[in-house]
MDTraj code that builds the backbone (N, CA, C; nanometers):
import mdtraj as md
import numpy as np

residues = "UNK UNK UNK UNK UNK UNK UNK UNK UNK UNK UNK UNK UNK UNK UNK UNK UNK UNK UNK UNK UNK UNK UNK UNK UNK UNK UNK UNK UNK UNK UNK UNK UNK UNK UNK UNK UNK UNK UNK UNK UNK UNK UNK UNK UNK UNK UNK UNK UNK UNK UNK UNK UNK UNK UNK UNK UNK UNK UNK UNK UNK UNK UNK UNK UNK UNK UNK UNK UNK UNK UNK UNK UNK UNK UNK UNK UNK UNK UNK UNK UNK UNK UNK UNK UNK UNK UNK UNK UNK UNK UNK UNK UNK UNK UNK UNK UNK UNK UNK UNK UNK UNK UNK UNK UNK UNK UNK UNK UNK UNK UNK UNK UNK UNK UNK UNK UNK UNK UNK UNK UNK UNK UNK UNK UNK UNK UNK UNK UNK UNK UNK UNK UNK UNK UNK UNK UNK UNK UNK UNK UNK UNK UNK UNK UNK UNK UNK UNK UNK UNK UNK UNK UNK UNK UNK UNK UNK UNK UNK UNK UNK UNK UNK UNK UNK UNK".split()
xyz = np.array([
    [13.2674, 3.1400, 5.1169],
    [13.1549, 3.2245, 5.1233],
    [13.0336, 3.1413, 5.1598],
    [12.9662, 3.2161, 5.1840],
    [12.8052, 3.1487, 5.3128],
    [12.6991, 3.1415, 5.1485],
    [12.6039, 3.1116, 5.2158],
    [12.4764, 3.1061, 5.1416],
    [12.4287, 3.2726, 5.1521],
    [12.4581, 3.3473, 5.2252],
    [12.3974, 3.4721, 5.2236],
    [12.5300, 3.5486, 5.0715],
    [12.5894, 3.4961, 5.0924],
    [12.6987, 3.6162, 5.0146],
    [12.7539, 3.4946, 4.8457],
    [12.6898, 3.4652, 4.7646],
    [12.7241, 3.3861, 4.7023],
    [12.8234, 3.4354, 4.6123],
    [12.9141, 3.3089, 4.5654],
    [13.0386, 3.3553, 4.4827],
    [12.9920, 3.4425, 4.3074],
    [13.0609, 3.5072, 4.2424],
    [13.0322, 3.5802, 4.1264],
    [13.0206, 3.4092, 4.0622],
    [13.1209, 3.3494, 4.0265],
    [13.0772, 3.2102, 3.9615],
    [12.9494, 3.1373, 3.9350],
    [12.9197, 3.1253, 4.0779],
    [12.7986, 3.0641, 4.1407],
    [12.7131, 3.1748, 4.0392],
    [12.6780, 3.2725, 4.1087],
    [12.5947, 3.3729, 4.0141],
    [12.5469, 3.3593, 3.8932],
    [12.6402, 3.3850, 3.8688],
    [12.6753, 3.3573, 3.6808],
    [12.6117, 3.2585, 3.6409],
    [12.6080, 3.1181, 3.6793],
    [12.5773, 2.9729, 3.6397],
    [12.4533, 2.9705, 3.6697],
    [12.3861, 3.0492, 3.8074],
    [12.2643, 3.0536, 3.8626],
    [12.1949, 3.1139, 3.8039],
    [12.2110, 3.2371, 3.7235],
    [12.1604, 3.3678, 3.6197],
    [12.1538, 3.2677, 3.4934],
    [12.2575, 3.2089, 3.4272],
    [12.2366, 3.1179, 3.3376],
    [12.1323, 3.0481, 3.3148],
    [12.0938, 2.9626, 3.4285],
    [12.0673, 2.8749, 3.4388],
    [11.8805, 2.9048, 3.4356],
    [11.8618, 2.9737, 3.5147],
    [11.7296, 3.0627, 3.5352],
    [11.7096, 3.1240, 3.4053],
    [11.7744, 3.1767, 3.3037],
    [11.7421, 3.2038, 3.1698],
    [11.7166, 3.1163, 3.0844],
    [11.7707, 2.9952, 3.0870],
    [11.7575, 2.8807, 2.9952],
    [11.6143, 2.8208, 3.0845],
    [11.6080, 2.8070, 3.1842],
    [11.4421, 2.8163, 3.2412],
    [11.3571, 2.9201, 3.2018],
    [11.3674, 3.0014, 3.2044],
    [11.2784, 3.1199, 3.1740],
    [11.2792, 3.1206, 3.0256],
    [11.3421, 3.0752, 2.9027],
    [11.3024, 3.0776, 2.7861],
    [11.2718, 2.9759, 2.7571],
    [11.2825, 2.8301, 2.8254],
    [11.2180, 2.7261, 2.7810],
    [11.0946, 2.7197, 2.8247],
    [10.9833, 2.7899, 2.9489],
    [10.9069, 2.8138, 2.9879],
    [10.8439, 2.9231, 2.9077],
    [10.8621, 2.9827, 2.8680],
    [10.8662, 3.1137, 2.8039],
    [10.8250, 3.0980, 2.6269],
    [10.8819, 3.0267, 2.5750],
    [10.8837, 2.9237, 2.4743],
    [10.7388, 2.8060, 2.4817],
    [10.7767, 2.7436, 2.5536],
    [10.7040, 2.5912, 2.5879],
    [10.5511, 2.5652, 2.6974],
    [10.6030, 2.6589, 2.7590],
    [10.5247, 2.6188, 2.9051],
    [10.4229, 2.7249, 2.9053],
    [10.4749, 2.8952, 2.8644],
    [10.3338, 2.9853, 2.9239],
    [10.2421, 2.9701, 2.8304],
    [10.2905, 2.9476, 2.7010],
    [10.1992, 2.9548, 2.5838],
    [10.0679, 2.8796, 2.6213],
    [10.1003, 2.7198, 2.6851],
    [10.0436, 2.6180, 2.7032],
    [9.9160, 2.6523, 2.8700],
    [10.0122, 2.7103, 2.9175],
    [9.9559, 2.7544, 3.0593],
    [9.8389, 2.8689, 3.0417],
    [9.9129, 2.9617, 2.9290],
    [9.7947, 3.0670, 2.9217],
    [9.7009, 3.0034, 2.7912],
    [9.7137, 2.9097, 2.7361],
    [9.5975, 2.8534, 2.6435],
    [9.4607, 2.7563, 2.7761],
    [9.5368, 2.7245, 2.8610],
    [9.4612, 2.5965, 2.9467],
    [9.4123, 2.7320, 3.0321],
    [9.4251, 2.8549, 3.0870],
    [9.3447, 2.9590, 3.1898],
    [9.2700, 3.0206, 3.0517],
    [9.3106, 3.0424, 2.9386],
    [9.2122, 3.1034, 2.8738],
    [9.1028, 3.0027, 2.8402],
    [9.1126, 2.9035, 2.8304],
    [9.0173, 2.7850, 2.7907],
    [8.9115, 2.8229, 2.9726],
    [9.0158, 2.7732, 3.0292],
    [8.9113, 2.8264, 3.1650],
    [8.8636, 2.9231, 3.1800],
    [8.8996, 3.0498, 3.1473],
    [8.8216, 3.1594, 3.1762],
    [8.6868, 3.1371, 3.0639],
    [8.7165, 3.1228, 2.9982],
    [8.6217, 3.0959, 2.8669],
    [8.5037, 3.0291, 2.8977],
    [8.5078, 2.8980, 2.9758],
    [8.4624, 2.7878, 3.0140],
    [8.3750, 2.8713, 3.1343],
    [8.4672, 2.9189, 3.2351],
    [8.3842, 2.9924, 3.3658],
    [8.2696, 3.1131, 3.2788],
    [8.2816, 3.2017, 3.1545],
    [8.2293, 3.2897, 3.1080],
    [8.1055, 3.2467, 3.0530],
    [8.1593, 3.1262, 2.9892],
    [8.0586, 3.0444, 2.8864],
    [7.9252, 3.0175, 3.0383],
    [7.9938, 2.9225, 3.1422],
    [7.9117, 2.8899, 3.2552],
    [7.8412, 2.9835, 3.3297],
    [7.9064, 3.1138, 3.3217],
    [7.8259, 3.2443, 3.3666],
    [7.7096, 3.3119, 3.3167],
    [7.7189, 3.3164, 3.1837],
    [7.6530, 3.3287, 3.0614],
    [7.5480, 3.2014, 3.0936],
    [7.5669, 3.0686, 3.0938],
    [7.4273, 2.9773, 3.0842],
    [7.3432, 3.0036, 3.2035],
    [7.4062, 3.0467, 3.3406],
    [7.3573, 3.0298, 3.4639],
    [7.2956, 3.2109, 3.4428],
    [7.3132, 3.2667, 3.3607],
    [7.2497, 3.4366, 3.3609],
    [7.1348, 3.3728, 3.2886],
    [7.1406, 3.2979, 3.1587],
    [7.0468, 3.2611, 3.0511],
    [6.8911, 3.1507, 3.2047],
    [6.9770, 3.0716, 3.2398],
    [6.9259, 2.9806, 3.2717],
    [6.8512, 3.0366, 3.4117],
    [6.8805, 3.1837, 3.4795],
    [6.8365, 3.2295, 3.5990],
    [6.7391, 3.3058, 3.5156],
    [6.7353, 3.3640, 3.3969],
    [6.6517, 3.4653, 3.3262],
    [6.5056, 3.3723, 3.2698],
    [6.5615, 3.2491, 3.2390],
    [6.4198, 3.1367, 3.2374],
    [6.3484, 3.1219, 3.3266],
    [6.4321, 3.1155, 3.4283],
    [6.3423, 3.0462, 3.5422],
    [6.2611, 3.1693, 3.6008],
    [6.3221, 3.3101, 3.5627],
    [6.2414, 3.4243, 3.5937],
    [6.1200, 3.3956, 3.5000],
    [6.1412, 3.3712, 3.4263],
    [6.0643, 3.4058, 3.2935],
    [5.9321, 3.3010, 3.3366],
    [5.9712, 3.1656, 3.3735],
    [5.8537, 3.0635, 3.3938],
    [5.8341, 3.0933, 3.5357],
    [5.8549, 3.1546, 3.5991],
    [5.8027, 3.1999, 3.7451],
    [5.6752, 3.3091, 3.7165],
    [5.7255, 3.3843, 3.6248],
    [5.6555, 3.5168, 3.5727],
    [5.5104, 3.4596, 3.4944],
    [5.5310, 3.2816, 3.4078],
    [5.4605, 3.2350, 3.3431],
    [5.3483, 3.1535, 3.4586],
    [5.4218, 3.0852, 3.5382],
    [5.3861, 2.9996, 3.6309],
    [5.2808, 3.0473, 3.6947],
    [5.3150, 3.1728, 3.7419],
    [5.2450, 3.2957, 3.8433],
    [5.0950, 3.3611, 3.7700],
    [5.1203, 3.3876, 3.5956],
    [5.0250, 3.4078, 3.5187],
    [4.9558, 3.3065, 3.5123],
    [5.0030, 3.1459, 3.4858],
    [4.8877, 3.0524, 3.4537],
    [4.8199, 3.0627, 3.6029],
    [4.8529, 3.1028, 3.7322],
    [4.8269, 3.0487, 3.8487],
    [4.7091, 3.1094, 3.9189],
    [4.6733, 3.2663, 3.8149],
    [4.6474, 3.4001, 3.7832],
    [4.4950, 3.3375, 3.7270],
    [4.5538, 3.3131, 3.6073],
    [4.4789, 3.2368, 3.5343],
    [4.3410, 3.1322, 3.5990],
    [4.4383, 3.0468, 3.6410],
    [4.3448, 2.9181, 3.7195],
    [4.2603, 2.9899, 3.8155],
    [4.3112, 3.0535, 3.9162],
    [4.2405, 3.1035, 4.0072],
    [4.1238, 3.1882, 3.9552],
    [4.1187, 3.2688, 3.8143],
    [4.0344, 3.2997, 3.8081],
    [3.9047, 3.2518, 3.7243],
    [3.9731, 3.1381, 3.6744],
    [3.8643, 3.0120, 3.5823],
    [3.8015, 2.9459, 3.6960],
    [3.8876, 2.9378, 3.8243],
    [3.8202, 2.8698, 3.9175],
    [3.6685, 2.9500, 4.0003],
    [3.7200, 3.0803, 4.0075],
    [3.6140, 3.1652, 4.0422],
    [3.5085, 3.1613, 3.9832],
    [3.5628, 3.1765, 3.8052],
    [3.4100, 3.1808, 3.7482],
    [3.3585, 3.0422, 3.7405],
    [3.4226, 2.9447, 3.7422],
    [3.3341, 2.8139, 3.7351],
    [3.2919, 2.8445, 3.8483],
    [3.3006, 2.8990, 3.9546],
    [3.1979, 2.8862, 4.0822],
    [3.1083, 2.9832, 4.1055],
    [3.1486, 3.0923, 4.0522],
    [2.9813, 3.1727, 4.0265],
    [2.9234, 3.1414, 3.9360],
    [2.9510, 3.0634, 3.8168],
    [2.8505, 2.9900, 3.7201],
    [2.7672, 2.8710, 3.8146],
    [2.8723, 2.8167, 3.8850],
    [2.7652, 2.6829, 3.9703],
    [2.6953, 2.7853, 4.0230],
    [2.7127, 2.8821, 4.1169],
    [2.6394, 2.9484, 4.1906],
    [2.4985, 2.9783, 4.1389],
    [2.5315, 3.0256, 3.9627],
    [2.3905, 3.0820, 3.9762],
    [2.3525, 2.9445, 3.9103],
    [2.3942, 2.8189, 3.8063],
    [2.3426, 2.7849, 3.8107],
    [2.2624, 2.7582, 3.9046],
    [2.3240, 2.6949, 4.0218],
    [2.2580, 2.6171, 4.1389],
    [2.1208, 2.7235, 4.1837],
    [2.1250, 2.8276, 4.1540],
    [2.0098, 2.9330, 4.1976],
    [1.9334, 2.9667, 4.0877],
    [1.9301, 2.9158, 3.9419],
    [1.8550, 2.9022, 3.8535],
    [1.7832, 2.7545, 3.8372],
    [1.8380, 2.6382, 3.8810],
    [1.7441, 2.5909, 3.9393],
    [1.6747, 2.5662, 3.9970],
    [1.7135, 2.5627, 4.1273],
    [1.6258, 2.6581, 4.2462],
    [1.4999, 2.7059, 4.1690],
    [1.5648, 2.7790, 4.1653],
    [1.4160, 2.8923, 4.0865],
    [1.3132, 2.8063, 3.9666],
    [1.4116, 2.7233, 3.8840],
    [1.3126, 2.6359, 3.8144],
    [1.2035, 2.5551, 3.8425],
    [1.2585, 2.5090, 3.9698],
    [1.2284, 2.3990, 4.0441],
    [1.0795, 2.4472, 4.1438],
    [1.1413, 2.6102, 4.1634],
    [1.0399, 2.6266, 4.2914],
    [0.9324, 2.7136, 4.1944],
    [0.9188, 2.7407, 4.0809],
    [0.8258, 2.7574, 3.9598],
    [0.7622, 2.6374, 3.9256],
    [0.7977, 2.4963, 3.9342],
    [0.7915, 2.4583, 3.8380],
    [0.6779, 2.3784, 3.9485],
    [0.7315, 2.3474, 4.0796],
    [0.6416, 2.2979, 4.2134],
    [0.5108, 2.3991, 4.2208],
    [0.5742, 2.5477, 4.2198],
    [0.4607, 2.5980, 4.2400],
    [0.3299, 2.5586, 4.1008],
    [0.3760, 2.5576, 3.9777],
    [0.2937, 2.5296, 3.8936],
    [0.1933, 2.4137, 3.9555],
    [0.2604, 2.2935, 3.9673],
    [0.1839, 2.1516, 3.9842],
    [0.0821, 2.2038, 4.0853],
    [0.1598, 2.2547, 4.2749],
    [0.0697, 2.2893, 4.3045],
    [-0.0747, 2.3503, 4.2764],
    [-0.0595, 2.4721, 4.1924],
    [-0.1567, 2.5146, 4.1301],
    [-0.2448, 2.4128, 4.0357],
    [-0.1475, 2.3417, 3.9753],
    [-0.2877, 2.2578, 3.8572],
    [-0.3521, 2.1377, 3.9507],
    [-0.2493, 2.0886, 4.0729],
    [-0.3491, 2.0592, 4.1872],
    [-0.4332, 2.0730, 4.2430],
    [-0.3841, 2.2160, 4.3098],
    [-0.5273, 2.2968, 4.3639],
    [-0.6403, 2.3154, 4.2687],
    [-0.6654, 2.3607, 4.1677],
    [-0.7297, 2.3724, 4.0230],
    [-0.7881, 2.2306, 4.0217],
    [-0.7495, 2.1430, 4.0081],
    [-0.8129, 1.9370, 3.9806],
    [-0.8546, 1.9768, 4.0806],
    [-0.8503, 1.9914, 4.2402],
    [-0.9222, 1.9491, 4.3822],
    [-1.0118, 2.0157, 4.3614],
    [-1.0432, 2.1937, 4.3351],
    [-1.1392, 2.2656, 4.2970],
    [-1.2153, 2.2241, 4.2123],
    [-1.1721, 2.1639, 4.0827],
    [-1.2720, 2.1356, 3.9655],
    [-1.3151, 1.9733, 4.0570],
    [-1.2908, 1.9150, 4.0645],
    [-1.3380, 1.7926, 4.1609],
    [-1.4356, 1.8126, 4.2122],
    [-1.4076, 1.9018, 4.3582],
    [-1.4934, 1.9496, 4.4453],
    [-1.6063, 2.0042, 4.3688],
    [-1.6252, 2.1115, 4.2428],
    [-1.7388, 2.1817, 4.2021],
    [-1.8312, 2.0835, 4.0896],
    [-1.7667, 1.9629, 4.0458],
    [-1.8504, 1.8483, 4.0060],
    [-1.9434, 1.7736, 4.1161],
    [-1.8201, 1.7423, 4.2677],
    [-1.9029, 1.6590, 4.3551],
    [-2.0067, 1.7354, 4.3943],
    [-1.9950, 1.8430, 4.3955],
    [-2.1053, 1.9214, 4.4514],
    [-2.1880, 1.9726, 4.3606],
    [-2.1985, 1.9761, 4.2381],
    [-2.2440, 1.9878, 4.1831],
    [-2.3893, 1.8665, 4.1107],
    [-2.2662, 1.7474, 4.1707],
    [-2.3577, 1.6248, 4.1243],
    [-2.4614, 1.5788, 4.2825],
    [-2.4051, 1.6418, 4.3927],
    [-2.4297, 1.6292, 4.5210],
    [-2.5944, 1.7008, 4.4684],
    [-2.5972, 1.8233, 4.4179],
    [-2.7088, 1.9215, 4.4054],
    [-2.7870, 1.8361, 4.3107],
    [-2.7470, 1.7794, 4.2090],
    [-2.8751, 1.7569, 4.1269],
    [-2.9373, 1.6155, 4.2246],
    [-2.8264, 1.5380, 4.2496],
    [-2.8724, 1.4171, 4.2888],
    [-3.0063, 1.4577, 4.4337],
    [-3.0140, 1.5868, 4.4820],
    [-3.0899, 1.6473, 4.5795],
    [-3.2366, 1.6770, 4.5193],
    [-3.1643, 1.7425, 4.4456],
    [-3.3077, 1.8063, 4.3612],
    [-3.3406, 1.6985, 4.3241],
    [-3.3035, 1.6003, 4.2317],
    [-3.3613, 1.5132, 4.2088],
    [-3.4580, 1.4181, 4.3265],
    [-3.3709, 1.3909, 4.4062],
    [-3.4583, 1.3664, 4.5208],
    [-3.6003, 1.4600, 4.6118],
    [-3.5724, 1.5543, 4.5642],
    [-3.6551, 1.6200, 4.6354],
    [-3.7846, 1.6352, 4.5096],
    [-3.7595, 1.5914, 4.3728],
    [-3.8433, 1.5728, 4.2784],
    [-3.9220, 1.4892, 4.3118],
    [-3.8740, 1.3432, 4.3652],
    [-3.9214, 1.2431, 4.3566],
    [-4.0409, 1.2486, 4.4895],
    [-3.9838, 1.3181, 4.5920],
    [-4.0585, 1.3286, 4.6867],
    [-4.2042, 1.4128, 4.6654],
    [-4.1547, 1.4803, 4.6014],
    [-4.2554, 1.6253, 4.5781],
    [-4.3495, 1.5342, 4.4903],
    [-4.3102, 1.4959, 4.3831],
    [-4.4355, 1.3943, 4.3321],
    [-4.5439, 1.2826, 4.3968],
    [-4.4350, 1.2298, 4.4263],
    [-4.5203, 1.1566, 4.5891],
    [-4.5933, 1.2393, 4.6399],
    [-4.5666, 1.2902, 4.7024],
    [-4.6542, 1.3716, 4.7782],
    [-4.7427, 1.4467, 4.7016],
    [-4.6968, 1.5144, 4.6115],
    [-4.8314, 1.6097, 4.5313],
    [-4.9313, 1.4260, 4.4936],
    [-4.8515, 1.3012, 4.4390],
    [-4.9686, 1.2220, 4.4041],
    [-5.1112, 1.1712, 4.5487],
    [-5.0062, 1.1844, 4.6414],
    [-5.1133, 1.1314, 4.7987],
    [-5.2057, 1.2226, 4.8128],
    [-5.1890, 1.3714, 4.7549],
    [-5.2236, 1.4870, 4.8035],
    [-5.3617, 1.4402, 4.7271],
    [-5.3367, 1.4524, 4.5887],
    [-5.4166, 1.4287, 4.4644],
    [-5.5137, 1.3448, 4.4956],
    [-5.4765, 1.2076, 4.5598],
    [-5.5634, 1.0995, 4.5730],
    [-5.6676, 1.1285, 4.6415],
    [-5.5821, 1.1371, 4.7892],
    [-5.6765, 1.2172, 4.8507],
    [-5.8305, 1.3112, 4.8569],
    [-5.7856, 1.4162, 4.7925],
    [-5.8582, 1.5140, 4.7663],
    [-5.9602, 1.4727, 4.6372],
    [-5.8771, 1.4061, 4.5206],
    [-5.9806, 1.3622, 4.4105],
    [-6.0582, 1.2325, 4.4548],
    [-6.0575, 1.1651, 4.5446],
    [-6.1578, 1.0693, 4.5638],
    [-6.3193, 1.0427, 4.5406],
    [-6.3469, 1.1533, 4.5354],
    [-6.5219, 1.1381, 4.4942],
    [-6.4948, 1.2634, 4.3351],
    [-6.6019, 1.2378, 4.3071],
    [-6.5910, 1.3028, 4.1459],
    [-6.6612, 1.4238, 4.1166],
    [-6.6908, 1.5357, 4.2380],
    [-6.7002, 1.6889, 4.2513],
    [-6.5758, 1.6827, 4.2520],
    [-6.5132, 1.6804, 4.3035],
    [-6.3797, 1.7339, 4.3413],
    [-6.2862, 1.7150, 4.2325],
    [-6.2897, 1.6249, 4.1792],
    [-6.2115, 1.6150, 4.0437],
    [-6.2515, 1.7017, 3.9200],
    [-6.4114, 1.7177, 3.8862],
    [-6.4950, 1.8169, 3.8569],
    [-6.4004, 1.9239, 3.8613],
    [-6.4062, 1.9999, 4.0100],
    [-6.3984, 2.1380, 4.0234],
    [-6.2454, 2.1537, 4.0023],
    [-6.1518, 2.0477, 4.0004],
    [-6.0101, 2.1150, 3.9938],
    [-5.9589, 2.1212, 3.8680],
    [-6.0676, 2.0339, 3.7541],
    [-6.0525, 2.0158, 3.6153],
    [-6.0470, 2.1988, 3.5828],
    [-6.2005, 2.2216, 3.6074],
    [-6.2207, 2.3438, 3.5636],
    [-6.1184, 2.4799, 3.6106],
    [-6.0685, 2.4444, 3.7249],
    [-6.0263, 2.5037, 3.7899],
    [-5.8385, 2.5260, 3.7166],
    [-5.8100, 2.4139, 3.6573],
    [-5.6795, 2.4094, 3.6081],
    [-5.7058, 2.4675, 3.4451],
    [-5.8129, 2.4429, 3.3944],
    [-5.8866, 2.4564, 3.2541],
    [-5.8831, 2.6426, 3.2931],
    [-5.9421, 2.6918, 3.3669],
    [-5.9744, 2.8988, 3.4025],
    [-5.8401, 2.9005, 3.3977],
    [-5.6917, 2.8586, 3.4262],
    [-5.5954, 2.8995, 3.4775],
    [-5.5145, 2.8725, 3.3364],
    [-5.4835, 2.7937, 3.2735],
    [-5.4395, 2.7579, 3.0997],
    [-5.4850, 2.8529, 3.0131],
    [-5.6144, 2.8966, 3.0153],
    [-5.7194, 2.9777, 2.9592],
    [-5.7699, 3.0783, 3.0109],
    [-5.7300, 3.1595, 3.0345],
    [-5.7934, 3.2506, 3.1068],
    [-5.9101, 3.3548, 3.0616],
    [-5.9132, 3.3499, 2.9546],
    [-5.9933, 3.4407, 2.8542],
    [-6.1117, 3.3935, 2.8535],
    [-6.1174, 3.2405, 2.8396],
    [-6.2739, 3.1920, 2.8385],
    [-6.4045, 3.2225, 2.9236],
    [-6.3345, 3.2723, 3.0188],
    [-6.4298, 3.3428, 3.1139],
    [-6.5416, 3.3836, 3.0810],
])
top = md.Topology()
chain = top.add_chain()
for i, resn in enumerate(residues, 1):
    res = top.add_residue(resn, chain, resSeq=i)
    for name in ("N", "CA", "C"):
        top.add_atom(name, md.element.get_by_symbol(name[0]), res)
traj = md.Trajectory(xyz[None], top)
C-alpha cells in the first residue's frame, strides 16, 4: 500500500501515537502555553491601559499647557497696557511738571523785569530830582541876587502858607 491508502496497522499505531501526543500536550504543554498568552494578553492589556492612561495625560497637560499659555498671553497683555499707561502717566507728569517750572520761570523773568523797571523808574525820578533842584537852585540865584527880589518872594511864599493874613 502507497502513502495515499495507509495500512489499518499503520493507523492504529499512528492514532496511538497522536493520543499519547495529544495528552502529554494536553497535560504538560497547553496549560503552560495558555499561562505564557494569558500572561501576554495581560501584559498587551496592562500596556493598553498605560498608553490610554498615559494618552489621557498628555491630553490633560496639553489642555494645562494651552491654559498656562492662555494665561501668559494674557499677563503679557496686561503688563503692556500697564507700561502703556504707565508710560502715558508719565508723560503727563512730566509735561505738568515742565509746564509748572516754565511757569515759575516765566513768573521770576516777570517779577525780575517789574523790579528792573521798577528800580529803572526811581533811579529816573531820582535823577530828574536832582536835576530839578539844580535848576530850581540857578533859577533861585539868579533871580534872588539883589535883595527886593528876595524881599518880594519871601512875602510872596509867606501870602501862600498863610493865606488868611491878608
Amino acid at each position: 500500500m502507497g502513502l495515499l491508502q495507509p495500512e489499518p496497522g499503520l493507523l492504529i499505531w499512528m492514532t496511538l501515537a497522536f493520543a499519547v501526543v495529544f495528552i502529554l500536550l494536553a497535560r504538560f504543554g497547553f496549560p503552560v502555553i495558555r499561562k505564557s498568552v494569558e500572561r501576554r494578553r495581560e501584559y498587551i492589556d496592562s500596556s493598553l491601559a498605560a498608553a490610554g492612561e498615559a494618552q489621557k495625560k498628555l491630553d490633560d497637560l496639553q489642555l494645562e499647557m494651552e491654559a498656562v499659555r492662555m494665561d501668559a498671553e494674557r499677563q503679557k497683555s496686561e503688563i503692556l497696557r500697564s507700561a502703556v499707561q504707565t508710560r502715558e502717566q508719565l508723560i503727563a507728569e512730566a509735561r505738568k511738571k515742565a509746564g509748572e517750572e516754565g511757569e515759575k520761570i516765566i513768573a521770576a523773568a516777570k517779577a525780575s523785569a517789574r523790579l528792573e523797571s521798577d528800580a529803572i523808574i526811581r533811579d529816573a525820578r531820582h535823577q530828574v530830582a536832582l536835576l530839578s533842584i539844580a535848576v530850581s537852585e540857578r533859577l533861585l540865584r539868579e533871580k534872588l541876587s539883589d535883595t527886593r527880589s528876595q524881599t518880594a518872594l519871601a512875602e510872596r511864599l509867606l501870602e501862600e502858607i498863610d493865606p488868611e493874613k491878608k
